[in-house]
C-alpha positions, 0 to 999 in steps of 0.5 A, spaced: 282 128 425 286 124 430 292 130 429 286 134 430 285 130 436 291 130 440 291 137 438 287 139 443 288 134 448 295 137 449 292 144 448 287 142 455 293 139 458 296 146 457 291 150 459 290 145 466 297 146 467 297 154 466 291 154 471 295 150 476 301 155 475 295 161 476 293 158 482 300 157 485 302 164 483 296 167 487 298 163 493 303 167 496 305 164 502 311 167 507 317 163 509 318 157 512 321 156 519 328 153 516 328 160 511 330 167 513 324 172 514 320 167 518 320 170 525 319 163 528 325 161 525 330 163 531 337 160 529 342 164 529 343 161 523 339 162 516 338 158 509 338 162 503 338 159 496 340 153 499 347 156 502 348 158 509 347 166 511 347 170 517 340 171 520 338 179 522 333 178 525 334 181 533 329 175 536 335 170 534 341 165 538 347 168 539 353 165 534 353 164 527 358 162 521 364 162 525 361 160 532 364 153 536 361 154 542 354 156 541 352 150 537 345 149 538 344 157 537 345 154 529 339 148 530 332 151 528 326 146 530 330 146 538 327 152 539 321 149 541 321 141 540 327 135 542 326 129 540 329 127 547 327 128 554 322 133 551 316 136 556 310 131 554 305 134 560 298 135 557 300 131 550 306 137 549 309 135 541 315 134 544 316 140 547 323 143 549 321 148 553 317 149 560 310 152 560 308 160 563 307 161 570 303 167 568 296 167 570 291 168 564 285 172 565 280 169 561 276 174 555 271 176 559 265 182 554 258 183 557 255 178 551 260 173 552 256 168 550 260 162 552 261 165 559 254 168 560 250 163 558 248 157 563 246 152 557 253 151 555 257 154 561 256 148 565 262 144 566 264 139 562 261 143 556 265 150 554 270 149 560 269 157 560 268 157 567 272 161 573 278 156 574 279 157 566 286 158 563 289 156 557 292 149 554 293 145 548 296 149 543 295 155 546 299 153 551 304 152 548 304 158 544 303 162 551 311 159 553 315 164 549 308 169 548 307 171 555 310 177 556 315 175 562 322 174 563 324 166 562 329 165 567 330 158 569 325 156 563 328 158 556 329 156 550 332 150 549 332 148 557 329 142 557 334 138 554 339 142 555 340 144 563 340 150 561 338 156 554 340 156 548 343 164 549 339 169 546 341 176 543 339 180 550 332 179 552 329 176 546 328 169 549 322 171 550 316 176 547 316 183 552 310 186 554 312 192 551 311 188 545 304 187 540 304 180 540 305 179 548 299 177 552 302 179 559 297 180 564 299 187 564 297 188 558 290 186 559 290 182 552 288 176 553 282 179 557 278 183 553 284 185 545 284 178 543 279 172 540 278 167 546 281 160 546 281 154 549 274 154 549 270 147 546 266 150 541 262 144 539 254 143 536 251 145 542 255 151 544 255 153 536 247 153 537 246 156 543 251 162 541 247 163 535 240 163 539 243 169 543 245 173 538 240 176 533 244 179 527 250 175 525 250 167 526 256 163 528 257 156 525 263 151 527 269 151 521 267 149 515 268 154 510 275 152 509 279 146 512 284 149 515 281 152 519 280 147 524 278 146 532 283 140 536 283 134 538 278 136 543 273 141 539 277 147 543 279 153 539 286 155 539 291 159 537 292 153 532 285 154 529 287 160 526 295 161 526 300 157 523 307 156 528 311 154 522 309 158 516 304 164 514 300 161 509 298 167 506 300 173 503 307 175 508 309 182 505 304 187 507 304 190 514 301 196 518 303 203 517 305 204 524 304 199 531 298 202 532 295 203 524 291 200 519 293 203 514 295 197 509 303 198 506 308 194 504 312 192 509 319 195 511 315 201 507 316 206 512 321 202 516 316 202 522 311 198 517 313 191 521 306 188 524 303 183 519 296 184 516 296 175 517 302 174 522 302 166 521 295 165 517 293 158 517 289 160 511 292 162 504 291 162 497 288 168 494 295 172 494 292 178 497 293 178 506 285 181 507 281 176 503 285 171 507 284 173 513 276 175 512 276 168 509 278 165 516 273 169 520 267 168 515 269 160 518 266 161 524 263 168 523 256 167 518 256 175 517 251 175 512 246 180 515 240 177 518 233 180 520 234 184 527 227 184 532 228 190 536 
């Protein structure tokens, strides 16, 4: 009986482990920040199974193995934070390097809610209003993502006194480029999810009043999707800088496709389903992302009154 007993204690043990091991599996996360392939990871140098590789990828630090002059080029988190005379303005997480001077028009649709309505455009409610601009993360995002030639504020210039250099025009992310948000591209005004907006409470309430077919309610559904230390949504919210938490190996046929392949298959397949998703666990890029969405956006169908 007792044999009997452990028999099944360690059968339960097993399976437990097995379903951790399932688990595990399904949660297909990207590269980290220190590893080749994440595109965060800017060095000029890579780790691959604990050795030192030369990184391919074009938004990279000149330099590499044999390299004596560019030393910083061979760091990682540098990039973007110094422990030392780091840029602190608006609380920045030791930033090292300088904010856009781009001046961002704000999303703006005809039923923005968050602009139209009176009740949570008020100031001090949604900061929506006409001297709106990005901060927070999304500010911070927004120093290497505008779209605009960094001279006098690239990648590394603020400990320094001068850039880490930078294969040709890649310390920054063109406006020829999707993931731009050059004014000129209009992106952040009308093609991208609006941010730095509080999205409290009363806000939640007053959008889900205007709107009769789908509701929206605060992020609740999967803890990682979450507001900031001021209840703004940022670009944090649904993004994370250092690691795509959800399945990294599937891409859009083209730039402008929706067709979902593998990406590098065709070579021209290099826009990511979830690029720097902060949500991952069921292995597949869609679901995940869905899930992300469905935090804030309740989609069940709901009666409509005409």
């Amino acid at each position: 009986m007792i044999g009997s007993r452990k028999s099944f204690v360690v059968l339960a043990a097993s399976g437990a482990l097995m379903l951790i091991l399932v688990y595990q599996a399904g949660a297909l996360e990207g590269p980290k920040v220190s590893e080749i392939g994440n595109r965060h990871n800017l060095s000029s140098l890579g780790w691959s199974g604990g050795a030192l590789a030369d990184n391919t990828s074009l938004y990279r630090a000149t330099g590499g193995l044999a390299s004596t002059t560019n030393l910083a080029g061979k760091q990682i988190c540098i990039f973007c934070h110094t422990p030392h005379n780091a840029n602190v303005e608006n609380q920045a997480p030791l930033w090292n390097r300088k904010f856009s001077l781009q001046t961002f028009s704000r999303y703006s649709t005809a039923t923005l809610q968050i602009r139209v309505n009176s009740t949570i455009s008020a100031p001090g409610m949604a900061n929506y209003g006409t001297n709106w601009a990005p901060d927070g993360s999304s500010k911070l995002c927004l120093s290497c993502h505008d779209g605009s030639s960094a001279a006098g504020r690239g990648l590394g210039d603020v400990l320094r006194g001068g850039p880490i250099e930078m294969m040709s025009g890649k310390e920054y992310i063109a406006s020829d480029r999707l993931a731009s948000f050059n004014p000129s591209t209009n992106k952040m005004k009308t093609g991208h999810h609006p941010v730095s907006f509080v999205y409290n409470g009363t806000v939640q309430q007053a959008i889900s009043s205007a709107r009769l077919n789908n509701g929206f309610q605060l992020p609740t559904a999967v803890p990682e999707v979450k507001l900031d230390k001021n209840q703004k949504m940022q670009c944090t919210t649904c993004h994370n800088p250092h690691q795509n938490q959800s399945d990294d190996g599937t891409c859009y046929e083209t730039e402008t496709s929706n067709v979902i392949v593998p990406c590098g298959s065709p070579v021209t397949a290099t826009r990511k389903v979830v690029p720097f998703w902060v949500y991952g666990v069921s292995g597949n890029a869609s679901t995940d992302h869905d899930a992300v969405c469905t935090s804030c956006h309740d989609m069940k169908p709901k009666p409509f009154y005409p």
